[in-house]
N, C-alpha and C positions, 0 to 999 in steps of 0.2 A: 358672565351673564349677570345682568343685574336685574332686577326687581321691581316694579312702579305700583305705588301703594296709593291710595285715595284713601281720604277718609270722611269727604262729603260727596254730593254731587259733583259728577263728570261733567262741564259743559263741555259742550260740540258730540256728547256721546246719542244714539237713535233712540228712544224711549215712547215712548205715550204720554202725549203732551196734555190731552184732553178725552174724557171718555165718558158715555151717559149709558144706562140701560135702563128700559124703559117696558114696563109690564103693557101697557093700552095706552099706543098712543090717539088713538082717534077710535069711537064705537063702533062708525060707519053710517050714524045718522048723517041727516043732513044736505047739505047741495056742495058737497066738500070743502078743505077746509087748510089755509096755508097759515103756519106758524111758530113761534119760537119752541124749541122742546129743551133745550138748555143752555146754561150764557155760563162764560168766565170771564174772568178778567188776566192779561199777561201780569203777573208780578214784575212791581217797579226791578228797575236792576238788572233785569234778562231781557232776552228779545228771544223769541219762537222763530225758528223754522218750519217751516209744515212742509211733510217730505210728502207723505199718502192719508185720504179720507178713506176710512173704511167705512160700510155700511153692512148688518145682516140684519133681514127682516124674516119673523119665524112666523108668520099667519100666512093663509092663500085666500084671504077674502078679497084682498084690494087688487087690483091688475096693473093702476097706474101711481107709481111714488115718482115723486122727485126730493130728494135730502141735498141738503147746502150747507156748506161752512162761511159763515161771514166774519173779518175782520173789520171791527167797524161796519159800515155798511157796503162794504167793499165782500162780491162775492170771491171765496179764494180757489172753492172745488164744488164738483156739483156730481152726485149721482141719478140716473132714473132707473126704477126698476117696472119691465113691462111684463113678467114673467106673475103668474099665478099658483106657482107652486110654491111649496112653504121652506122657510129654512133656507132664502136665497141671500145669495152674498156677494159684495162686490166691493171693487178699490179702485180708487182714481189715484194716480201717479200723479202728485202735484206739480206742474211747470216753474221753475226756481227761477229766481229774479238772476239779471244780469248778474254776472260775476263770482257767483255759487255754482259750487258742483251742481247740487242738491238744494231745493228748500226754501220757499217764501217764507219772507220774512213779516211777523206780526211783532209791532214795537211795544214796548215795555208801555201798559198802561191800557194795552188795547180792551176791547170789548171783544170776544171770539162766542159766536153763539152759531148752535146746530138748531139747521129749519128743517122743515118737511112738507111735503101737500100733497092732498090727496085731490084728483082731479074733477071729483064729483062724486055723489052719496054711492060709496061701494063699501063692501065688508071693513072688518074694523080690521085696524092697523095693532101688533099686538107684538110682543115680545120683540123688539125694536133693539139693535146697539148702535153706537157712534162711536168710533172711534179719530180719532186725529196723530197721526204720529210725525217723528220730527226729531230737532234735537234745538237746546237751549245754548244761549251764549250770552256770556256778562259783559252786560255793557255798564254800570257803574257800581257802587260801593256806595252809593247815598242814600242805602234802607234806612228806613225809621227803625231805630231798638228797641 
């Protein structure tokens, strides 16, 4: 039996690619309200898979969410939640590109930002997660040092 040792990052391994938590994200003023709640960028060098979007929302004031993951401006998973109890949660199983098991692909460079909307002035939107999971793959060796 032999042994297989790493000793940086696994690419092709499942990880959490991208994740935000988020104290208030909306007060509940207003005539509601759709918008960015946080961006990255893919590091040059790798490309993303995005296997699953998680989302769990901890407040029961709002009844109507909707959360998105965009690549570019390109949407890649989208959740709604119609439920008004607190502490709900939910995952969308992301659809993989031709040729993949598993896992759309965001190119090396990309823009990946988590949206949200609230459909009109309802309670405040509050203890908020995003998750994004996935796994990375090296597509060149031409980081900046």
């Amino acid at each position: 039996m032999g042994w297989t040792r790493f000793s940086g990052p696994v690419y092709g391994a499942k990880q959490t690619l991208f994740s935000g938590c988020f104290p208030t994200l909306s007060s509940g003023s207003g005539n509601g309200i759709s918008t960015i709640a946080a961006a990255t960028i893919v590091p040059v060098g790798e490309d993303w898979y995005a296997t699953e979007f998680q989302i769990h929302r901890g407040s029961t004031g709002s009844s109507v969410n909707a959360f998105w993951v965009n690549d570019d401006a390109t949407n890649v998973s989208s959740v709604t939640m119609t439920s008004t109890g607190a502490n709900v949660n939910s995952i969308s199983i992301i659809t993989p590109d031709g040729g993949e098991k598993e896992g759309k692909r965001m190119a090396s460079g990309s823009t990946i930002t988590f949206n949200y909307s609230n459909s009109s002035a309802q309670g405040g939107l509050v203890n908020v997660n995003f998750q994004l999971s996935g796994y990375r793959r090296f597509v060149t060796s031409s980081r900046a040092e």
